[in-house]
Structures are given as structure tokens and as C-alpha cells.
GUKOL-622293 format. One line per 8 residues: number of its first residue (from 1); for each residue y, z, x of C-alpha. Coordinates in Angstrom, 3 decimals, m for minus. Example, Ala and Ser with C-alpha at 12.3 -4.5 7.8 and 13.67 -1.06 7.14 Angstrom:
% residues 2
1 = m4.500,7.800,12.300 | m1.060,7.140,13.670
//
This chain:
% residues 115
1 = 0.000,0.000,0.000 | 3.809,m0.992,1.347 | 6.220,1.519,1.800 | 9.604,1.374,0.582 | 10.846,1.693,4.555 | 7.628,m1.310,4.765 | 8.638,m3.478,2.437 | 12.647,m3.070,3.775
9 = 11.693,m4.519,7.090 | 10.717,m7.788,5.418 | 13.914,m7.998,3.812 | 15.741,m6.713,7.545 | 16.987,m10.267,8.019 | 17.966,m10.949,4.737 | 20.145,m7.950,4.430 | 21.478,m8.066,7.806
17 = 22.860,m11.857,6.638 | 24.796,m10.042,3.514 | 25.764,m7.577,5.948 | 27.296,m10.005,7.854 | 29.596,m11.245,5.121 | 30.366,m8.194,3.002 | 28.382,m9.088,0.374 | 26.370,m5.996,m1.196
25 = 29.071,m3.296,m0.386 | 30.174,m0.993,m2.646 | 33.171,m1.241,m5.069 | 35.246,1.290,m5.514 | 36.340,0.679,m9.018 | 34.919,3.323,m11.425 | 31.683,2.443,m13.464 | 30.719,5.032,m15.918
33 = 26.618,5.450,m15.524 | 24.129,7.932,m17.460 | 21.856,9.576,m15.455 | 18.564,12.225,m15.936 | 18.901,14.530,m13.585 | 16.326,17.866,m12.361 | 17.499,21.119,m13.410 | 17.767,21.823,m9.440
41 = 19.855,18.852,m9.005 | 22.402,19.285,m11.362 | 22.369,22.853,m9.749 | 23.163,21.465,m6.610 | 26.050,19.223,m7.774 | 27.655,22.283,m9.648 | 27.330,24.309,m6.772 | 29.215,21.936,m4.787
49 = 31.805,21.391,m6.945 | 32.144,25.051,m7.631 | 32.181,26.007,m3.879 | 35.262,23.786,m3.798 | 34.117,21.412,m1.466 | 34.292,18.947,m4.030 | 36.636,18.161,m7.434 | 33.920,16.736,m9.295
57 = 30.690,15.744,m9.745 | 31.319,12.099,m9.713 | 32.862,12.504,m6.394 | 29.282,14.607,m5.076 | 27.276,11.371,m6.309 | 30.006,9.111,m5.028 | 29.560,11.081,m1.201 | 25.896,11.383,m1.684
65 = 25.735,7.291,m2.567 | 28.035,6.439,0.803 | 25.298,8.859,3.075 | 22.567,7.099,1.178 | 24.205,3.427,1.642 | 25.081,4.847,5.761 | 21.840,6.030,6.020 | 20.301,2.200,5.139
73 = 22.273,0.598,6.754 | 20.986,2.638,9.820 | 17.408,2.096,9.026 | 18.082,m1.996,8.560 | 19.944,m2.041,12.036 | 16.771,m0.286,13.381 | 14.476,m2.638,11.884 | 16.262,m5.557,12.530
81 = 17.053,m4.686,16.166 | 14.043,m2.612,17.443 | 10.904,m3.414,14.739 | 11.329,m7.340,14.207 | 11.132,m8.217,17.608 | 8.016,m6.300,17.876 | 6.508,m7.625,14.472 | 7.687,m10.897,15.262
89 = 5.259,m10.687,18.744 | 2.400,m9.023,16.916 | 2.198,m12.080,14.693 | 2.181,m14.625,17.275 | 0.216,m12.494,19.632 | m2.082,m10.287,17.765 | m4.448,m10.030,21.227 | m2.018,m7.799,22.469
97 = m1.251,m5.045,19.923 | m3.466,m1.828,20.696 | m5.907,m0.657,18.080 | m4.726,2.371,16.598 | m7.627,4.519,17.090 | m6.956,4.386,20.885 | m3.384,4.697,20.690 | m4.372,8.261,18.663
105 = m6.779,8.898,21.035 | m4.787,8.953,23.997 | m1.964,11.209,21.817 | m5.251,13.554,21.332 | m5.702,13.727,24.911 | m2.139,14.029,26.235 | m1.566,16.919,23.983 | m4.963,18.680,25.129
113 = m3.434,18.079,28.721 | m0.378,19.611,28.019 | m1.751,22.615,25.859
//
């Protein structure tokens, strides 16, 4: 099964082209939304706003959206820098990837060495 990080890095160079031209960023004109939220995190929100750190709780979703959006945008410039490359090789040159159970195995062993 694909994780959502998986099934991002196909998408890496797809987003990285909207990145490049602004397309996909967020507006800052006010869209009114209705969403279900846990007991704990509407808890959270009213805590924040109550502890003054923020006026309301649009503006703790609007924060939490931006680390979300940062956050993303991290994980795509990761992907896209670090990850494709390697993917990209793997596929053309699947004689040189390492089989996971001796990768693990040599983790196993280093960390006996070192315990």
C-alpha cells in the first residue's frame, strides 16, 4: 500500500513545476468553510486563542494551514532534490539497489557493536 509521503514523490516533479510559477499558493481572501472537529481539537484552538497568542480561531487554522503548506513544501524539495535522483537510478539500475534484509542486517549488527 502507498503512503501519502509515497504517493507525493510521484507527484515531486509535478508540484515542483507549479511551484515554479506560483500556481497552488494560498489566497488570502477569506473563504468561510465548515469543519468537524475532535473534542481535543477544538480544545486546542480555544486554548490558543484564550492564552492570547491568537485573536481567533480562524487565525489558529489560518497559522496551522501556512506550517502545514511550509512543512510540504519541505518534504517536496526533499523528494525532488534528494529521493528522485535516487528513484530515478533504481529504475534504470535495479542491479544495484541493496536488498533490504541486508541493509537491516547490517543496522542489527552495528547496533550490537556499539551496545
Amino acid at each position: 500500500m502507498m503512503t501519502r509521503h509515497a504517493s507525493r514523490f510521484f507527484r515531486a516533479r509535478e508540484l515542483s513545476s507549479l511551484a515554479e510559477t506560483g500556481a497552488g499558493k494560498m489566497s488570502k481572501r477569506p473563504q468561510t468553510r465548515t469543519i468537524d472537529l475532535s473534542l481535543e481539537e477544538a480544545r486546542f484552538i480555544d486554548a490558543k486563542v484564550a492564552s492570547g497568542a491568537y485573536a481567533s480561531a480562524s487565525d489558529v487554522v489560518c497559522d496551522a494551514l501556512e506550517a502545514l503548506a511550509e512543512r510540504d513544501a519541505r518534504l517536496e524539495e526533499w523528494l525532488t532534490r534528494d529521493v528522485a535522483s535516487v528513484y530515478d537510478q533504481m529504475k534504470s539500475q535495479p542491479q544495484t539497489a541493496i536488498p533490504a534484509e541486508e541493509v537491516f542486517a547490517g543496522l542489527r549488527a552495528r547496533r550490537r557493536a556499539s551496545s
